[in-house]
N, CA, C and O atoms as a DFTB+ gen file, in Angstrom:
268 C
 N C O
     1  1      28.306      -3.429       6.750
     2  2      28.186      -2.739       8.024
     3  2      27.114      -1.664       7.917
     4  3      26.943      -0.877       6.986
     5  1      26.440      -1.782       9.026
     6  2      24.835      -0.999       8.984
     7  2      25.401       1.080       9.455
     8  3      25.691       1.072      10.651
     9  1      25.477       1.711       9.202
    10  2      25.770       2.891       9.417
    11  2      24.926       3.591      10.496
    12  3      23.779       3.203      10.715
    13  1      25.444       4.560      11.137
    14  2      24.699       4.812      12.667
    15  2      23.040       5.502      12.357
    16  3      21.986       5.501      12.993
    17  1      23.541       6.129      10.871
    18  2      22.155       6.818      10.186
    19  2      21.239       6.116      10.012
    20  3      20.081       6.335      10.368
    21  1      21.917       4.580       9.070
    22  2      20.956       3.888       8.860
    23  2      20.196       3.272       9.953
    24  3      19.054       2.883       9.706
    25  1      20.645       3.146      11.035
    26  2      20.045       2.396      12.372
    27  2      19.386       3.777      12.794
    28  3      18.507       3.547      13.624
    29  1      19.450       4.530      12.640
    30  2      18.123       5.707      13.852
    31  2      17.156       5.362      12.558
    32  3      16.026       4.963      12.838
    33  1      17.542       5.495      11.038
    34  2      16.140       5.782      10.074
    35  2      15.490       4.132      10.022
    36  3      14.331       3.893       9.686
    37  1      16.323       3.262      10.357
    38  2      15.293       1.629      10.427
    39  2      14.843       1.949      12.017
    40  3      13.835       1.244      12.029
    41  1      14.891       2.433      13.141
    42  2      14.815       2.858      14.616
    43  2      13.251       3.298      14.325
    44  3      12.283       2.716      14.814
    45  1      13.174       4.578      13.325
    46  2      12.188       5.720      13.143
    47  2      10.948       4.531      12.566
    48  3       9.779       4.388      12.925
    49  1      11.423       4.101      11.968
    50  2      10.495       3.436      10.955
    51  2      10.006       2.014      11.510
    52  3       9.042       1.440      11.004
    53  1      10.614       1.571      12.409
    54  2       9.872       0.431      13.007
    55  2       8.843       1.303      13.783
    56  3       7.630       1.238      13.583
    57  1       9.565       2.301      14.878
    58  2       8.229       3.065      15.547
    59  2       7.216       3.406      15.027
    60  3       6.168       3.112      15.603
    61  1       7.158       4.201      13.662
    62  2       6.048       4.290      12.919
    63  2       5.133       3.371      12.302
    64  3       4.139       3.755      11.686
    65  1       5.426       2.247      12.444
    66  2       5.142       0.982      11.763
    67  2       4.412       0.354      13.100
    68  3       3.409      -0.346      12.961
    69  1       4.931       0.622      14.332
    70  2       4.054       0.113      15.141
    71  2       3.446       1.116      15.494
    72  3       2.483       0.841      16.210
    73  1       3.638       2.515      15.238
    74  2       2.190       3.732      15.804
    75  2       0.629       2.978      14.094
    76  3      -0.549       2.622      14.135
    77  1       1.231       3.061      13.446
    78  2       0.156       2.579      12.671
    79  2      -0.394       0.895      12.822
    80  3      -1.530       0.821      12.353
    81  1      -0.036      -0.087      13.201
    82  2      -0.415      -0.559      13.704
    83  2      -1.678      -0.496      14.971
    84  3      -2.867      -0.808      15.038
    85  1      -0.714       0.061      15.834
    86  2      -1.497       0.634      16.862
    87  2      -2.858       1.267      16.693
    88  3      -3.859       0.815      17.248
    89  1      -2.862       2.598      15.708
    90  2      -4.381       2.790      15.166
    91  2      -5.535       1.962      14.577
    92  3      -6.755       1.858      14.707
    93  1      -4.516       1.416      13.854
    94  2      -5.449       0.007      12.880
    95  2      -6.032      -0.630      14.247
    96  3      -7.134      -0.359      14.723
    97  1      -5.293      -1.329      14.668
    98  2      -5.888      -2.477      16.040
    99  2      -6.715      -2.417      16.952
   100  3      -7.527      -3.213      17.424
   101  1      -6.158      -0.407      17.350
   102  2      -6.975      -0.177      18.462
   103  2      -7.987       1.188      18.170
   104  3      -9.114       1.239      18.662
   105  1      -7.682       1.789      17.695
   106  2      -8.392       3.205      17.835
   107  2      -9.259       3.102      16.705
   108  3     -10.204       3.891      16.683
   109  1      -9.107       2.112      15.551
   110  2     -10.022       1.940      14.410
   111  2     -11.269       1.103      15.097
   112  3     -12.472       1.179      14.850
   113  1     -10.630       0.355      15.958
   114  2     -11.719      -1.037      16.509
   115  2     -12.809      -0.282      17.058
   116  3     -13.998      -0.460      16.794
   117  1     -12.108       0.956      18.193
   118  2     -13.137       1.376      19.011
   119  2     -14.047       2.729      18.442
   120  3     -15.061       3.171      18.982
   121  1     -13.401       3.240      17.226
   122  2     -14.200       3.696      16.582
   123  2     -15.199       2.987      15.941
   124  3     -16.331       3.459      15.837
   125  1     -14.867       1.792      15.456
   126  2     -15.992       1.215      14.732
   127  2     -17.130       0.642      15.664
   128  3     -18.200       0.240      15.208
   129  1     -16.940       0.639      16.468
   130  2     -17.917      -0.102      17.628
   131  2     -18.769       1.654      17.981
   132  3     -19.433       1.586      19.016
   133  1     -18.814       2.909      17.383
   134  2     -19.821       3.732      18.008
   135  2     -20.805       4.120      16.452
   136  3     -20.415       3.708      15.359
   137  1     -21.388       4.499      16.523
   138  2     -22.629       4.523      15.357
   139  2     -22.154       5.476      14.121
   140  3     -22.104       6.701      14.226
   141  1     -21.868       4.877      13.129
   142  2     -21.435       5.586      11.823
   143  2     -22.486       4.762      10.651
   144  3     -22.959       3.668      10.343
   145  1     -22.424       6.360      10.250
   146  2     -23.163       6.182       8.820
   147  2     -22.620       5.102       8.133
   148  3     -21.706       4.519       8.717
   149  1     -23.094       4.514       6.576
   150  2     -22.614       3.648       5.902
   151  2     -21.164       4.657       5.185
   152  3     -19.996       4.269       5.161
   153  1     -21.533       5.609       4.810
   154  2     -20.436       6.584       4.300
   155  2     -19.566       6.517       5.416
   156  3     -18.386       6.237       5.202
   157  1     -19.880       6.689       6.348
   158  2     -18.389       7.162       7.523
   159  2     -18.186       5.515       7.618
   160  3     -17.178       5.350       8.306
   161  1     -18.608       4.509       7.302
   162  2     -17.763       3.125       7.988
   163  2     -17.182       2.658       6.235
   164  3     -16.530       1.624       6.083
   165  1     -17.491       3.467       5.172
   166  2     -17.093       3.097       4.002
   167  2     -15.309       3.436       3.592
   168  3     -14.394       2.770       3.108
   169  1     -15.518       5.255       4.245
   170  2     -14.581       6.046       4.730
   171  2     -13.493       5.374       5.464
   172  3     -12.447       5.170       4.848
   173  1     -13.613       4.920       6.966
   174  2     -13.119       3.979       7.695
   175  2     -12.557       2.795       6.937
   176  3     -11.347       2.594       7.031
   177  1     -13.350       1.933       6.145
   178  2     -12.506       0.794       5.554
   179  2     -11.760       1.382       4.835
   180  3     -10.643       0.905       5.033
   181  1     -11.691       2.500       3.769
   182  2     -10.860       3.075       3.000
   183  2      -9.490       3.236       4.015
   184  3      -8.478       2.537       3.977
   185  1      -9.681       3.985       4.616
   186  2      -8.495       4.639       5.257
   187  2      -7.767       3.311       6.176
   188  3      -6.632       3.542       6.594
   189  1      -8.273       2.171       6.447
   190  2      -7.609       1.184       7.513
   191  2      -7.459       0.245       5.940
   192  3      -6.368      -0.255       6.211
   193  1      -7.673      -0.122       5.025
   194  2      -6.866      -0.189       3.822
   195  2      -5.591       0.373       3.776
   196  3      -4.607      -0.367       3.765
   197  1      -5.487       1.528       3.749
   198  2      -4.164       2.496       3.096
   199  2      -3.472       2.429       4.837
   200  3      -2.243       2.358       4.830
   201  1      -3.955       2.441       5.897
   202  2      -2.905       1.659       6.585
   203  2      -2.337       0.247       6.558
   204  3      -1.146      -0.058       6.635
   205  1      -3.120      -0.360       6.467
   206  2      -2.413      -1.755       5.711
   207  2      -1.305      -1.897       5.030
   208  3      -0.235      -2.419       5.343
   209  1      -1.808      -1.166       3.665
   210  2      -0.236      -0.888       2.985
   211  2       0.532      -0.149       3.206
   212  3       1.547      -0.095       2.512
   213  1       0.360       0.552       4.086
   214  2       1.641       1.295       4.407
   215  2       2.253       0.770       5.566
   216  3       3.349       1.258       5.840
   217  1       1.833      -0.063       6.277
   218  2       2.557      -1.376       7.028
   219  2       3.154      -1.928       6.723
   220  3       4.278      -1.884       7.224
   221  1       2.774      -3.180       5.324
   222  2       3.264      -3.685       4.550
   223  2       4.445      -3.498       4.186
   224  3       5.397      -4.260       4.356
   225  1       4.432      -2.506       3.685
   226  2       5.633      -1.656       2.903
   227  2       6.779      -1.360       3.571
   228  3       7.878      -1.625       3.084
   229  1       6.630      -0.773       4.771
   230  2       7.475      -0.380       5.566
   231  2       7.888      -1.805       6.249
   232  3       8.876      -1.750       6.983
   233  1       7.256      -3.067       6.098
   234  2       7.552      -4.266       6.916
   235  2       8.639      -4.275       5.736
   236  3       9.839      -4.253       6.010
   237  1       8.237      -4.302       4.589
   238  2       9.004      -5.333       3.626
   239  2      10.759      -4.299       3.523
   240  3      11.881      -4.738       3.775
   241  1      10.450      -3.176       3.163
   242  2      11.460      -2.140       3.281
   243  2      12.487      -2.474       4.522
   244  3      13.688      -2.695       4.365
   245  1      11.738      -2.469       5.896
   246  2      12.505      -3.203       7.209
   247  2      13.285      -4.456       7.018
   248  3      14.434      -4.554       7.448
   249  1      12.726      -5.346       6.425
   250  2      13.071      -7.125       6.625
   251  2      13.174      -7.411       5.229
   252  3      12.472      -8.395       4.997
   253  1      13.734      -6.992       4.199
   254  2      14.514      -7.196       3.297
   255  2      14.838      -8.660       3.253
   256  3      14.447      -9.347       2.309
   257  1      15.583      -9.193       4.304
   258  2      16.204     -10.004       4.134
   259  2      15.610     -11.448       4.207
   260  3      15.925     -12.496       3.642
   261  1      14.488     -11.074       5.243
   262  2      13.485     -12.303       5.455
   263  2      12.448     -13.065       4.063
   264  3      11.799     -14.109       3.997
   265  1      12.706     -11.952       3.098
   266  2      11.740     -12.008       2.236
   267  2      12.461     -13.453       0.864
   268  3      11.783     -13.768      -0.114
């Protein structure tokens, strides 16, 4: 039996999982479409990397069971 705690902290964590999403998809896209240095789009892949895995993670942490 899932506990009421545990359902708001899997609740919290899907939301966050789709706010990072959300950046990756959209706000990274339309940043990358305006004129950046090779450093600032090097920067950019770095950082939409480390959202990746922290998607990941939080997917696999979520869906345990699917795995």
């Amino acid at each position: 039996m899932i506990s009421k705690s545990e359902k708001s902290v899997a609740a919290v964590l899907e939301d966050v999982t789709f706010i990072l999403n959300e950046v990756r998809n959209k706000k990274f896209k339309d940043l990358e479409e305006t004129k950046l240095s090779p450093k600032q789009e090097k920067i950019l892949n770095d950082i939409e990397k480390d959202l990746e895995v922290c998607v990941t993670k939080l997917g696999k942490v979520l869906h345990t069971t699917e795995l």
